[in-house]
MIZAFI-567153 format. One line per 5 residues: their letters; for each residue x, y, z of N, C-alpha, C. Coordinates in Angstrom, 3 decimals, m for minus. Layout:
! residues N
A> X:Y:Z:X:Y:Z:X:Y:Z | ...
! end
This chain:
! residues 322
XXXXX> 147.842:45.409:136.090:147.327:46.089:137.275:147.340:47.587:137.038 | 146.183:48.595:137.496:145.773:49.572:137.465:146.867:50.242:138.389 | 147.901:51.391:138.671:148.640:51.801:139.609:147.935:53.435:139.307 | 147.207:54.345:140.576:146.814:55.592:140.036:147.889:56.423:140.339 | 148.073:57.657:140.211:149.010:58.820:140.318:149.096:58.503:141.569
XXXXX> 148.521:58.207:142.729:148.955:58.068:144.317:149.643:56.901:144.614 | 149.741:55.811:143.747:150.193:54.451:144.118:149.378:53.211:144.269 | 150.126:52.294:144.817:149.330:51.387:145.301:148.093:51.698:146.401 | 147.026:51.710:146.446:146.069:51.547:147.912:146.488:50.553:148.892 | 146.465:50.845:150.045:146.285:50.264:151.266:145.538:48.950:150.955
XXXXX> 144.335:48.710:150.331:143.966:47.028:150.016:144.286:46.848:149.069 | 144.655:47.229:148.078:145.383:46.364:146.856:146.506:45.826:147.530 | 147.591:46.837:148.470:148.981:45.988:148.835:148.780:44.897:149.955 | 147.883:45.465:150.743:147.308:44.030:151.508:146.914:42.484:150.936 | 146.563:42.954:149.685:145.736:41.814:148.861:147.079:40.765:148.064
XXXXX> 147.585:42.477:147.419:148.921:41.607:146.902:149.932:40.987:147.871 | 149.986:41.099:148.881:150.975:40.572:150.125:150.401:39.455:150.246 | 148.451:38.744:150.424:148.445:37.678:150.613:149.322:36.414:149.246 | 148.628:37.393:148.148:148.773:36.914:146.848:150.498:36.043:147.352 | 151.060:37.025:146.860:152.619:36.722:147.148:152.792:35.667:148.095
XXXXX> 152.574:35.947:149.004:152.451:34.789:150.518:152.528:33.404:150.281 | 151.258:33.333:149.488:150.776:31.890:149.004:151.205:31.483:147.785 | 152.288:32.119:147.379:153.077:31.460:146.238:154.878:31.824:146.276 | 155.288:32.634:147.256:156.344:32.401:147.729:157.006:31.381:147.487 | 156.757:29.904:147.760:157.721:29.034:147.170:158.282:28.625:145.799
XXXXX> 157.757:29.214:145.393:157.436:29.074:143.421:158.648:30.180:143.329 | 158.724:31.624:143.816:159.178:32.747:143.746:160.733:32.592:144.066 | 161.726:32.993:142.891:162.812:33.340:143.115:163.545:34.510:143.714 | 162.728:35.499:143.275:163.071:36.722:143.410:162.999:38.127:145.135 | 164.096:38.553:145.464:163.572:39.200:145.913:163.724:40.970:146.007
XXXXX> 162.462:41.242:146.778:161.970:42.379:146.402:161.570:42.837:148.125 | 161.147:44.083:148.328:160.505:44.713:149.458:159.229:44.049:150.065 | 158.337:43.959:149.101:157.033:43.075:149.418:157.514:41.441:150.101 | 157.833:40.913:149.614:158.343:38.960:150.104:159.285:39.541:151.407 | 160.102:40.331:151.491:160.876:41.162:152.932:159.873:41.387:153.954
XXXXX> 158.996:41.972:153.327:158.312:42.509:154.598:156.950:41.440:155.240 | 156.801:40.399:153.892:156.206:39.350:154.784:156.769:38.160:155.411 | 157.943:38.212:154.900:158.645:37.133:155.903:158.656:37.739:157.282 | 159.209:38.847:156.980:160.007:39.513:158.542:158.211:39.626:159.669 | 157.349:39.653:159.198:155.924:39.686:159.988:155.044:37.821:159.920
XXXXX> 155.900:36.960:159.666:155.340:35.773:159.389:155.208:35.018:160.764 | 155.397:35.968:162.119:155.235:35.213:163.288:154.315:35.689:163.711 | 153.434:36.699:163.093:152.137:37.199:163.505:150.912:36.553:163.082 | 149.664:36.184:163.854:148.671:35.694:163.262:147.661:36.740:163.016 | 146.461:36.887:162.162:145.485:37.489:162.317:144.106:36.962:162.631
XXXXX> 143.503:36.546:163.322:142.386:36.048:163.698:140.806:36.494:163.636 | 140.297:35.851:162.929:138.638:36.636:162.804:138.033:35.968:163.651 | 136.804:35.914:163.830:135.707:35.167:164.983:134.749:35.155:163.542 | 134.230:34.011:163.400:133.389:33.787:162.274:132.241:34.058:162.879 | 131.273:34.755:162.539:130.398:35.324:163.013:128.899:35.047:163.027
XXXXX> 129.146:33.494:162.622:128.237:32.386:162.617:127.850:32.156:163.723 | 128.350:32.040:164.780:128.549:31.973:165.919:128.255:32.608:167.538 | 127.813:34.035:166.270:127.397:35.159:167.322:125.853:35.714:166.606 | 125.010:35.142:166.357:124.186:35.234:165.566:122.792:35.526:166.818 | 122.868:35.325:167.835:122.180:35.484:169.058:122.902:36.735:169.164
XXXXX> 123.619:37.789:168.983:123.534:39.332:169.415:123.356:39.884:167.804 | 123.308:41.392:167.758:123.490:42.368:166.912:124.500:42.424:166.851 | 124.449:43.463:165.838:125.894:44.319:165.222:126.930:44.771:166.441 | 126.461:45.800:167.453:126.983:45.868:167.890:127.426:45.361:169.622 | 126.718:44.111:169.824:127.100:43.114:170.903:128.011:42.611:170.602
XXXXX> 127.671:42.121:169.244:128.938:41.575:168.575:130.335:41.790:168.616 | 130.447:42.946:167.763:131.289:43.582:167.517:132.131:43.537:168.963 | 131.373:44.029:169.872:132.161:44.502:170.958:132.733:43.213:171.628 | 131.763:42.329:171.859:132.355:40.571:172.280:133.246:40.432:171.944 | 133.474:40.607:170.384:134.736:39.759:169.317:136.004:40.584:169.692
XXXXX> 135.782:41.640:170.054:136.856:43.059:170.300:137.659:42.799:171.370 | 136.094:42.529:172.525:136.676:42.661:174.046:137.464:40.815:174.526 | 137.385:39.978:173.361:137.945:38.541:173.470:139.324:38.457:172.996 | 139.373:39.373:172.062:140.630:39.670:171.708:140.760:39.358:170.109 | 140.057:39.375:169.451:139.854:38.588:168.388:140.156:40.100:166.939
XXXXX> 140.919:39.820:165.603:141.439:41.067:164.966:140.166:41.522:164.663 | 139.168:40.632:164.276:137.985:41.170:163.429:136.983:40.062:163.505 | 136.043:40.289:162.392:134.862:39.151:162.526:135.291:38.682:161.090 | 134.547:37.600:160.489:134.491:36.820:159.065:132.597:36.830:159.340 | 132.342:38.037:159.261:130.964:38.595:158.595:130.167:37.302:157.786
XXXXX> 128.723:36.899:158.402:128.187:36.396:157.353:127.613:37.194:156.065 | 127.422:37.094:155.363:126.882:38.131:154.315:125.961:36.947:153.432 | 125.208:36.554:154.173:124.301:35.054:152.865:122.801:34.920:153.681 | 122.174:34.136:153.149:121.200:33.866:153.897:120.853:32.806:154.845 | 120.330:33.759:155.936:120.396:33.045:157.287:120.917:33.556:157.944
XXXXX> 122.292:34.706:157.224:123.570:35.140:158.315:122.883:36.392:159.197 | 124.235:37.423:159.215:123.834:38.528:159.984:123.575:39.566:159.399 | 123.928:39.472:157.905:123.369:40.344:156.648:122.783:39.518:155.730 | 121.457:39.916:155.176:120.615:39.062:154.293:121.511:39.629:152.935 | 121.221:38.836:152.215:121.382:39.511:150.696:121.099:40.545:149.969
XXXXX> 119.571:40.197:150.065:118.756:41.342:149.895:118.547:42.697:150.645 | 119.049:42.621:151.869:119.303:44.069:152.635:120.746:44.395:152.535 | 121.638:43.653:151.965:123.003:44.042:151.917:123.385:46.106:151.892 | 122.205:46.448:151.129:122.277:47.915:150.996:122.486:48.658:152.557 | 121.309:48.255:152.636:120.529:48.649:154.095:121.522:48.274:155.367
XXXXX> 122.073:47.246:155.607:122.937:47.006:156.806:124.138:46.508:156.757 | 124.883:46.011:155.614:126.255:45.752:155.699:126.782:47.043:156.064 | 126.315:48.425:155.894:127.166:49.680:156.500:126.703:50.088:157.926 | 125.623:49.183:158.578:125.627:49.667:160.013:126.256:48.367:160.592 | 126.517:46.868:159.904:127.481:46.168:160.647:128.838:46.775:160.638
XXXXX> 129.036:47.529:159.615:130.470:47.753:159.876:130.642:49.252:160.360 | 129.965:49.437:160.424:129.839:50.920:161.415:130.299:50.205:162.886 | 129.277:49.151:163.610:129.612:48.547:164.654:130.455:48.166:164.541 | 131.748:47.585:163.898:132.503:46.792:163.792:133.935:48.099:164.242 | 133.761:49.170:163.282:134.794:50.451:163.620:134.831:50.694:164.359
XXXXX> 133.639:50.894:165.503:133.611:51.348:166.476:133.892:50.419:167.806 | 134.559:49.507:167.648:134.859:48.705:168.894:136.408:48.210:168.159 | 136.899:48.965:167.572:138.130:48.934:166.671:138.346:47.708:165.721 | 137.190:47.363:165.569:137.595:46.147:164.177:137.858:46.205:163.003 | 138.268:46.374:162.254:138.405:46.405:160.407:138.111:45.464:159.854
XXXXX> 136.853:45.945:158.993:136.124:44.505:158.045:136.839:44.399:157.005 | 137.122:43.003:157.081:138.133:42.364:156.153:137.437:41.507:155.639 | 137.110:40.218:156.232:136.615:39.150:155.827:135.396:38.752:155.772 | 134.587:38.351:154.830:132.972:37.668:155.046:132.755:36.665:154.365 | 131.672:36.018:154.699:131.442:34.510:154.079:130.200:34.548:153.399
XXXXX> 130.118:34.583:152.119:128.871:35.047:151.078:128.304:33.723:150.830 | 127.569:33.639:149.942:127.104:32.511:148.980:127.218:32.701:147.381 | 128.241:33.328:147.667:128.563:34.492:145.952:128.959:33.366:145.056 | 128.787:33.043:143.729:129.183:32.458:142.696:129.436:32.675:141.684 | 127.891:32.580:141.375:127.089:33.105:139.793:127.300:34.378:140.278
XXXXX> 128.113:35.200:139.209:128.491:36.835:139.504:127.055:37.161:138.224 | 126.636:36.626:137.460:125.398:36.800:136.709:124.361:37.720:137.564 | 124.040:36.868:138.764:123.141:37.361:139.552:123.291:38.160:140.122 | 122.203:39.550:139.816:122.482:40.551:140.425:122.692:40.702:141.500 | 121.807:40.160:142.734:121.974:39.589:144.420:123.325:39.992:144.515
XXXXX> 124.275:38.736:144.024:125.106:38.693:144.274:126.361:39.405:144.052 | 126.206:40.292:143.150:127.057:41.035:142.654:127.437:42.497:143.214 | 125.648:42.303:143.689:125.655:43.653:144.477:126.047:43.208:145.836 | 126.339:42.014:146.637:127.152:41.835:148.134:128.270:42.531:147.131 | 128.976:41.717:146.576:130.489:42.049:146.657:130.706:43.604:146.209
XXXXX> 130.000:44.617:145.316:130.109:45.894:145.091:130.176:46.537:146.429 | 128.607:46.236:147.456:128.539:47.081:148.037:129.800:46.517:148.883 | 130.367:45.429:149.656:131.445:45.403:150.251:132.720:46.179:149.894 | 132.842:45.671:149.039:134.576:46.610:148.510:134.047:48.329:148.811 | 132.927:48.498:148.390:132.826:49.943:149.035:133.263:50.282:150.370
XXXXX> 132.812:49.324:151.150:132.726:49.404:152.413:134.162:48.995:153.373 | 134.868:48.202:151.889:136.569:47.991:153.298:137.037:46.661:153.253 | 136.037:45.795:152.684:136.193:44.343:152.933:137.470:44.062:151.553 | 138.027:42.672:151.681:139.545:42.564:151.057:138.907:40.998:150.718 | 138.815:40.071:152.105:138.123:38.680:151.433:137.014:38.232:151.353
XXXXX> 136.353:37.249:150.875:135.231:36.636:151.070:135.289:35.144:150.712 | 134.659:34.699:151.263:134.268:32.902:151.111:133.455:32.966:150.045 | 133.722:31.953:149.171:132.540:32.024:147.872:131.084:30.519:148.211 | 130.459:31.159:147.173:129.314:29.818:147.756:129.997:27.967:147.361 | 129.197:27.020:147.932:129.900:26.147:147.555:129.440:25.360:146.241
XXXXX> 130.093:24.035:145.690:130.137:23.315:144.224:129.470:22.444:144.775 | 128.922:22.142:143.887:128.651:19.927:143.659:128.841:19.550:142.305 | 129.476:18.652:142.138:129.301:18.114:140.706:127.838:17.375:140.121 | 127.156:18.077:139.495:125.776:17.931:138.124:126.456:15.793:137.918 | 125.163:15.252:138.312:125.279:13.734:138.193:125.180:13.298:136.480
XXXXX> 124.936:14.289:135.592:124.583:14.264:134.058:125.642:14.510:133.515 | 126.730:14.900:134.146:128.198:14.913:133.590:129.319:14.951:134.492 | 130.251:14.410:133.475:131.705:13.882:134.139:132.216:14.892:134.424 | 133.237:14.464:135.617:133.778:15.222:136.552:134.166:16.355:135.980 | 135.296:15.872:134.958:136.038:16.823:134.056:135.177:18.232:133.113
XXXXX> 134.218:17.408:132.505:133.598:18.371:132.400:133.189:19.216:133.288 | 132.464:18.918:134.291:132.295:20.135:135.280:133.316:20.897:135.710 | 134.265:20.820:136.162:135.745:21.142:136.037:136.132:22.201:135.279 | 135.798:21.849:133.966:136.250:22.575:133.047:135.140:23.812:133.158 | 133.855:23.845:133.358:132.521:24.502:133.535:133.107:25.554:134.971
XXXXX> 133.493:24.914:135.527:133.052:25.625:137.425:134.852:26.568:136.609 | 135.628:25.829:136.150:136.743:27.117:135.925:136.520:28.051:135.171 | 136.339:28.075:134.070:135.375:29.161:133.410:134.553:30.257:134.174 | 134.056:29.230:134.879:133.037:30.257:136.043:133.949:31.274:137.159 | 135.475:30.821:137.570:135.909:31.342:138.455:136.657:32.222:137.748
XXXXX> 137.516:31.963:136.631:137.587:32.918:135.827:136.639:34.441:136.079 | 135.884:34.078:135.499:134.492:35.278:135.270:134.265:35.860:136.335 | 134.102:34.932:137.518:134.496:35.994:139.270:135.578:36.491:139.452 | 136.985:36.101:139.465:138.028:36.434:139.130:138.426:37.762:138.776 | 137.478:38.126:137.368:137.676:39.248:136.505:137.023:40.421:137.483
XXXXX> 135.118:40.098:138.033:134.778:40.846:138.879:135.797:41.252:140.113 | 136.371:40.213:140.651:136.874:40.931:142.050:138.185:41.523:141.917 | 138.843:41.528:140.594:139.697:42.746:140.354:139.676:44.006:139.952 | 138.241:43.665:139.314:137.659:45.653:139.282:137.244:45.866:140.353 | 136.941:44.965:141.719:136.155:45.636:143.104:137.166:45.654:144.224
XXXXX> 139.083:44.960:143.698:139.471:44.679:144.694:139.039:43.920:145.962 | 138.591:42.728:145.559:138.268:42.026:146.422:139.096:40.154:145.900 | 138.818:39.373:147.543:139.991:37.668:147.011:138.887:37.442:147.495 | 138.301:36.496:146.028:137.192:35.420:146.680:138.074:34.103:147.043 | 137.396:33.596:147.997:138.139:31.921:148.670:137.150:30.965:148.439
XXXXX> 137.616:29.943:147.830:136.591:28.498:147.636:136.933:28.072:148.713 | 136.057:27.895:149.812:136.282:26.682:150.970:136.071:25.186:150.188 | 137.112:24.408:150.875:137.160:22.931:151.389:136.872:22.608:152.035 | 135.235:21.642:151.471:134.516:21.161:152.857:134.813:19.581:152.486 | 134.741:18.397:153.460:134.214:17.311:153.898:132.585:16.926:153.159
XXXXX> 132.810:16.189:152.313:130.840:15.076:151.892:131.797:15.383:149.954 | 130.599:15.280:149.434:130.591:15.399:147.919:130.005:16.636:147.377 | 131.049:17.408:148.314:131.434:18.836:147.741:132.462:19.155:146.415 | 132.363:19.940:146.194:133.667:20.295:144.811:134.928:20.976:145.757 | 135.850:20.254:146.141:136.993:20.558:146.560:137.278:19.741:147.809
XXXXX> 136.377:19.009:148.203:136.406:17.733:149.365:137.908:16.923:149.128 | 138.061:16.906:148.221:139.764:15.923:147.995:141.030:16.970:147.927 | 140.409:17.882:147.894:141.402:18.648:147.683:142.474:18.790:146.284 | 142.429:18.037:145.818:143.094:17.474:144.575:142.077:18.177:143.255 | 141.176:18.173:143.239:140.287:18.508:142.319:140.393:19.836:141.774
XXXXX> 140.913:20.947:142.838:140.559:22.534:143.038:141.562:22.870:142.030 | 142.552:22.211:142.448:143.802:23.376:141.010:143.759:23.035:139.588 | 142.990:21.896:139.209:142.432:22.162:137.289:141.505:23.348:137.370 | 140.658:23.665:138.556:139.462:24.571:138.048:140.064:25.799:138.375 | 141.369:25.944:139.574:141.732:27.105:139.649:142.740:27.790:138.650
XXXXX> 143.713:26.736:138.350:144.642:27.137:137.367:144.215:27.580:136.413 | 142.718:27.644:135.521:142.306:28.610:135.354:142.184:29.856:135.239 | 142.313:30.546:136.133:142.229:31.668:136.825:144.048:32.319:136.444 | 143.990:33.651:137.277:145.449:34.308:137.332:145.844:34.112:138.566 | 145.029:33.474:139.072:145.510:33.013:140.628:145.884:34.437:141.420
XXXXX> 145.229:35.334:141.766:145.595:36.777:142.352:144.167:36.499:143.096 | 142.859:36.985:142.366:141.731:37.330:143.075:140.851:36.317:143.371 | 140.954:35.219:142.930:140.149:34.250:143.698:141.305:33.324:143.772 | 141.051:32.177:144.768:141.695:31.184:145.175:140.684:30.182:146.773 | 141.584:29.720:147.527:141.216:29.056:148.226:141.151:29.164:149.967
XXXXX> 139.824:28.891:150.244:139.799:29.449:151.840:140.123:27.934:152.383 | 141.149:27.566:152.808:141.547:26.240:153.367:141.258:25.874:155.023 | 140.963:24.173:155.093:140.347:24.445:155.997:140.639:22.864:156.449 | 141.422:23.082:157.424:142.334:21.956:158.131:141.577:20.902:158.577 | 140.342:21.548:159.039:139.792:20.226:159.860:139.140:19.635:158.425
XXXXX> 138.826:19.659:157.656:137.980:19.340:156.110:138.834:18.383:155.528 | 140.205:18.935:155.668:141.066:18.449:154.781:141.476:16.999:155.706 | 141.541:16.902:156.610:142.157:15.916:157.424:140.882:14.656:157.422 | 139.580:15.226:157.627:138.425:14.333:157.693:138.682:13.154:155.960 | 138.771:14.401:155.032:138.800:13.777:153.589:140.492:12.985:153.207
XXXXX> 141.300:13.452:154.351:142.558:13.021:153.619:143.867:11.853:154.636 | 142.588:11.977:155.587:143.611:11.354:156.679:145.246:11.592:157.014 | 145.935:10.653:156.896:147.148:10.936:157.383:148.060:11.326:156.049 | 147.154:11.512:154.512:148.116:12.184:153.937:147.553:13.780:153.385 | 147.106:14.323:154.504:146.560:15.790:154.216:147.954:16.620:154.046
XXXXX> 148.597:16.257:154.661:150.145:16.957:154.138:150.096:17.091:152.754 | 150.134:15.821:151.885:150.124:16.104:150.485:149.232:17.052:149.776 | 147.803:16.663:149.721:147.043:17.754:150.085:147.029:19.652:150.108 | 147.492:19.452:151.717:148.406:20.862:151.305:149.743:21.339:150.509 | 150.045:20.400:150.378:151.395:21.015:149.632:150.990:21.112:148.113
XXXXX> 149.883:20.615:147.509:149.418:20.849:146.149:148.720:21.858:145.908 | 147.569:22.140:147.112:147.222:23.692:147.536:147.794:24.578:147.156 | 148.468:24.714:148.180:149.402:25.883:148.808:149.390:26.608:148.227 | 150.076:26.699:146.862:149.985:27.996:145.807:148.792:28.985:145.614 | 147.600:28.236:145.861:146.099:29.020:146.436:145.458:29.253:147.196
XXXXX> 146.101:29.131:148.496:145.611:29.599:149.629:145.842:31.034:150.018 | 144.331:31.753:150.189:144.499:33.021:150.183:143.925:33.346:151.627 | 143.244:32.484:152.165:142.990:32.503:153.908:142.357:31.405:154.089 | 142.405:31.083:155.250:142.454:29.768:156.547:141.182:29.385:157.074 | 140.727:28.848:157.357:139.254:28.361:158.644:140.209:27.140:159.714
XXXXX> 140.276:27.703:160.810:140.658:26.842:161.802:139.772:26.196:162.505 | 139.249:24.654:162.698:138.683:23.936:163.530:139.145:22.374:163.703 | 138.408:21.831:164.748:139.181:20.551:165.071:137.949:19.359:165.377 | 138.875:18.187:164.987:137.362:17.084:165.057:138.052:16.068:165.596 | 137.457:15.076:165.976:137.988:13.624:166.088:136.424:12.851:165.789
XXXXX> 137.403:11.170:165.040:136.332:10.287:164.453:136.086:9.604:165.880 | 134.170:9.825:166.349:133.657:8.728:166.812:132.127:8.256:166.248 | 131.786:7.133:167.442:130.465:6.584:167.038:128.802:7.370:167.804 | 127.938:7.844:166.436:127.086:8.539:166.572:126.251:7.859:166.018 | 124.956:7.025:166.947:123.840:6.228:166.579:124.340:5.124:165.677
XXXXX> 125.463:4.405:166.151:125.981:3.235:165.701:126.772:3.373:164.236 | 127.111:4.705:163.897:127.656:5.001:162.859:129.367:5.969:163.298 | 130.095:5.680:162.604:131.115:6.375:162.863:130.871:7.957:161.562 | 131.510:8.574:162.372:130.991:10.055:161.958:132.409:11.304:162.823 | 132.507:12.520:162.314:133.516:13.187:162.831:132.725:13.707:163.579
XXXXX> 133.280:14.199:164.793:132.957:15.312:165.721:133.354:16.321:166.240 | 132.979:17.479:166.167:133.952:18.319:166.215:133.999:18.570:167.562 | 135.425:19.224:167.883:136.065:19.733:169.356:137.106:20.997:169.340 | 137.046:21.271:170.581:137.460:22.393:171.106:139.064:21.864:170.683 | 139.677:23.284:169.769:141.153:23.045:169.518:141.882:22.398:170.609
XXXXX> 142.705:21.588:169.654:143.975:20.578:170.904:143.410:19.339:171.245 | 141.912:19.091:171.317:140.430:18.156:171.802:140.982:16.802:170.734 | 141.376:17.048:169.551:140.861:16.253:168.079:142.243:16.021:167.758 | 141.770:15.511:166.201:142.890:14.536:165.427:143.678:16.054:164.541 | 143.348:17.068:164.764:144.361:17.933:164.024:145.848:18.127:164.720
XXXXX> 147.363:17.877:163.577:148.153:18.456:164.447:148.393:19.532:164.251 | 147.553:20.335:164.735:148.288:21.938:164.630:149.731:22.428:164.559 | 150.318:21.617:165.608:151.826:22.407:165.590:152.493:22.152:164.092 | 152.224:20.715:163.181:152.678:20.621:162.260:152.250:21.139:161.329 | 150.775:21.247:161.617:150.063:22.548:160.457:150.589:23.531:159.853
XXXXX> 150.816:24.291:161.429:151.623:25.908:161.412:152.911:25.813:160.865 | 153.775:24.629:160.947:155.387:24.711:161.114:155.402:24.390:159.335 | 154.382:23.919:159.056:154.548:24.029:157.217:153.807:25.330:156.785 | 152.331:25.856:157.550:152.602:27.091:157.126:153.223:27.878:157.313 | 154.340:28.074:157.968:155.123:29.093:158.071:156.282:28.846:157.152
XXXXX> 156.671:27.087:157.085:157.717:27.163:155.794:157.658:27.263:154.481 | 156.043:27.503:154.589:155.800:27.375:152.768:155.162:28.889:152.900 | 155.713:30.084:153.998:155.472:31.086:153.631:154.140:31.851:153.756 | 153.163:30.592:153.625:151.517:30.959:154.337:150.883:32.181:155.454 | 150.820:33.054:155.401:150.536:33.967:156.462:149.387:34.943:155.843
XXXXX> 148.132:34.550:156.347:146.863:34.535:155.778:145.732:35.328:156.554 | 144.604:35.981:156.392:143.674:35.776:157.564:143.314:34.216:157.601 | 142.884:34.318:158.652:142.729:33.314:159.849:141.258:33.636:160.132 | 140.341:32.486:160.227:138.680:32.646:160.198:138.842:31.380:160.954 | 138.406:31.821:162.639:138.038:30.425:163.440:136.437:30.131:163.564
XXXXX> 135.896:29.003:163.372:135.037:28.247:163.591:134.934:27.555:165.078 | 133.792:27.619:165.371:133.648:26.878:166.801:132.359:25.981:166.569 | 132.143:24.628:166.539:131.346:23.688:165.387:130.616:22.798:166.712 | 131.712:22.725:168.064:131.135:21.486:168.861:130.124:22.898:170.093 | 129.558:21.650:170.887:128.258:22.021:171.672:128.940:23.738:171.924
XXXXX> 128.277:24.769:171.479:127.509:25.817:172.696:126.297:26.520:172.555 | 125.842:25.596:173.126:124.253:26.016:173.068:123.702:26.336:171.923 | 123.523:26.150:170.900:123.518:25.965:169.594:124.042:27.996:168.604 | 124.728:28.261:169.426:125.943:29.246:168.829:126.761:28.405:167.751 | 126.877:26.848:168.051:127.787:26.300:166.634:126.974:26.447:165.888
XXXXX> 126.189:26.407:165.612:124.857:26.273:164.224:124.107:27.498:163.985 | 124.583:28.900:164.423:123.874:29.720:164.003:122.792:30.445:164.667 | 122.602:29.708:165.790:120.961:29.814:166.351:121.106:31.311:167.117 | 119.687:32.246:167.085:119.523:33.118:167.148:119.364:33.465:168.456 | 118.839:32.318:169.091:118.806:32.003:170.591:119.606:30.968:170.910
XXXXX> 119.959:31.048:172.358:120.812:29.583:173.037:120.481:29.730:173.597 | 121.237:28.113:174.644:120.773:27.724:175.671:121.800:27.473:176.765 | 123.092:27.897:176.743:123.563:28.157:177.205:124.697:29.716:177.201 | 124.751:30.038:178.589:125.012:31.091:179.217:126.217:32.249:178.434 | 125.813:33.121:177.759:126.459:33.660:177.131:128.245:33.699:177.389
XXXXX> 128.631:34.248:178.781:129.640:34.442:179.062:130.643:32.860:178.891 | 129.752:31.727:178.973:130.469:30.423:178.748:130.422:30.629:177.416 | 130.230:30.843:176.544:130.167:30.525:175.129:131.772:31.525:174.681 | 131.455:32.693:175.730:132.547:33.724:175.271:133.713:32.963:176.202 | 133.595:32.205:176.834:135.540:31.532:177.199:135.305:30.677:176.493
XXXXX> 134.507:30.023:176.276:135.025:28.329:175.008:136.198:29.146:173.486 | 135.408:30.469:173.340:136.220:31.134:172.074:137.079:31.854:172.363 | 137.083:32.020:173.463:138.808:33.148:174.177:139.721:31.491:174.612 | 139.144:30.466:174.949:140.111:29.402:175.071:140.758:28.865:173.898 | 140.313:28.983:172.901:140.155:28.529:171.436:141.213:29.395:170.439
XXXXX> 141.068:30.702:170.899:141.818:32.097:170.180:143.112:31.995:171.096 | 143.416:31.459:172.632:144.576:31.316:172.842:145.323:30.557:172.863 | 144.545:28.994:172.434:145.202:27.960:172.225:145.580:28.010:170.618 | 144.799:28.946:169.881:145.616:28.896:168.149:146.846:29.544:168.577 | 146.490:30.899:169.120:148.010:31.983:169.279:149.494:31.173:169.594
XXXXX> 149.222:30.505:171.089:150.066:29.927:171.416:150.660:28.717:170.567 | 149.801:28.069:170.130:150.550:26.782:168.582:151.297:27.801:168.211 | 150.719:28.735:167.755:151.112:29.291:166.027:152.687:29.850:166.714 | 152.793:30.487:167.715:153.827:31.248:168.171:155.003:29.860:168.440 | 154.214:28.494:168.915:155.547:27.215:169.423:156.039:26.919:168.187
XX> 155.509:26.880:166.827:155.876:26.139:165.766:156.666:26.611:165.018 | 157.588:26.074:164.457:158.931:26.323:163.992:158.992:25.511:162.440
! end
């Protein structure tokens, strides 16, 4: 690690605090850094994924997510989102202009970043770290049907490697989300051959409870506890299994609604040291705000209590669990 004549920066020690966080149990030693995140491990930080708010601008936004109570946004930065790719120049600095100005600090965004090859993409994550940002969601895997698992495995680590290397010259933690279908990290089990790889500092894993529970049922515990060492931030949402056009299928619901147990969630992340940003998702009906839509159809101010009900039912878990 680079240390200049002034010290550590303000996001390098942020970055290294998650780092540490999520491998704390491994860690014998102590020091000032593991002190000062235990002693703050009853605090949450909460983004509003900003998928969600895709029917206002920059700064409706901003101010919604502010005035709900929410730390910050988890910025789309991909296509479709609230920053294109290709304008990344042009407006990732007037979203986060809006974002300062209703007191938010851009931290988190959700890219489609991979292939660091591609210029597109290379230039989100440059121009971000310019701009303040610490995480990002990386794009997602599938495993190539022309070769075995392992091989790909061995291919997609190599590859994270090589991002890896980028987001320590830009100071930035890319996160592989865990999604649900025949994604690359759906079992959860799969992720640490391709991550171990890596130095495990700048990329790792954006974990994601409701994903993990759909793919792992009642032993997602295990699951996480094989994780853990790479979890560098969270996606909170909740589902329960019913029947949709004679098919059973998950559905998602309003936290507390579904098959997640949160309280036991929290009470292992807090014993395995976990204290992460936090990126909530809101997936079931509002007016198609779960999906992105630019317009809805239902009444703005309802959409804004479904996510102030949602942001105080995480707070309150996170604060009961022991």
């Amino acid at each position: 690690m680079n240390i200049s004549k002034k010290g550590i920066s303000r996001r390098k020690f942020t970055k290294l605090s998650a780092a540490a966080a999520g491998s704390l149990p491994f860690m014998k030693f102590q020091n000032t850094l593991v002190n000062a995140i235990q002693e703050h491990s009853e605090t949450i930080e909460v983004h509003l994924f900003s998928k969600h708010l895709q029917f206002l601008d920059f700064n409706a936004m901003s101010e919604a997510a502010a005035e709900m109570g929410f730390n910050g946004l988890d910025l789309t930065v991909r296509p479709k989102g609230h920053v294109l790719p290709e304008r990344v120049s042009e407006d990732l600095p007037k979203a986060v202009t809006a974002m300062e100005n209703s007191g938010l600090e851009p931290k988190m965004m959700t890219t489609n970043v991979w292939d660091i090859t591609q210029t597109e993409q290379k230039k989100v994550l440059e121009t971000a770290s310019n701009l303040g940002f610490t995480y990002y969601r990386t794009g997602w895997l599938k495993y190539p049907e022309d070769k075995a698992i392992t091989e790909s495995q061995s291919n997609f680590g190599q590859q994270a490697k090589k991002l890896e290397d980028v987001n320590e010259t830009l100071d930035l933690i890319g996160c592989y989300q865990n999604h649900a279908g025949n994604h690359v990290g759906a079992p959860i089990w799969d992720l640490p051959p391709i991550l171990e790889t890596t130095n495990n500092r700048y990329i790792g894993v954006q974990y994601d409870i409701r994903h993990a529970v759909v793919e792992g049922g009642s032993s997602w515990e295990l699951g996480l506890k094989r994780i853990k060492p790479f979890i560098k931030s969270i996606v909170i949402k909740d589902f329960k299994w019913g029947i949709v056009d004679g098919k059973w299928k998950p559905i998602n619901t309003p936290l507390g609604e579904g098959m997640v147990n949160f309280k036991r969630y929290f009470s292992l992340l807090k014993e395995y040291g976990i204290n992460v940003p936090v990126s909530l998702h809101l997936e079931y009906d509002l007016g198609g705000a779960e999906h992105g839509a630019t317009e809805i159809t239902m009444d703005k101010k309802e959409v804004f209590s479904k996510m102030k009900k949602d942001l105080t039912f995480l707070r309150a878990v996170w604060e009961e669990a022991e």
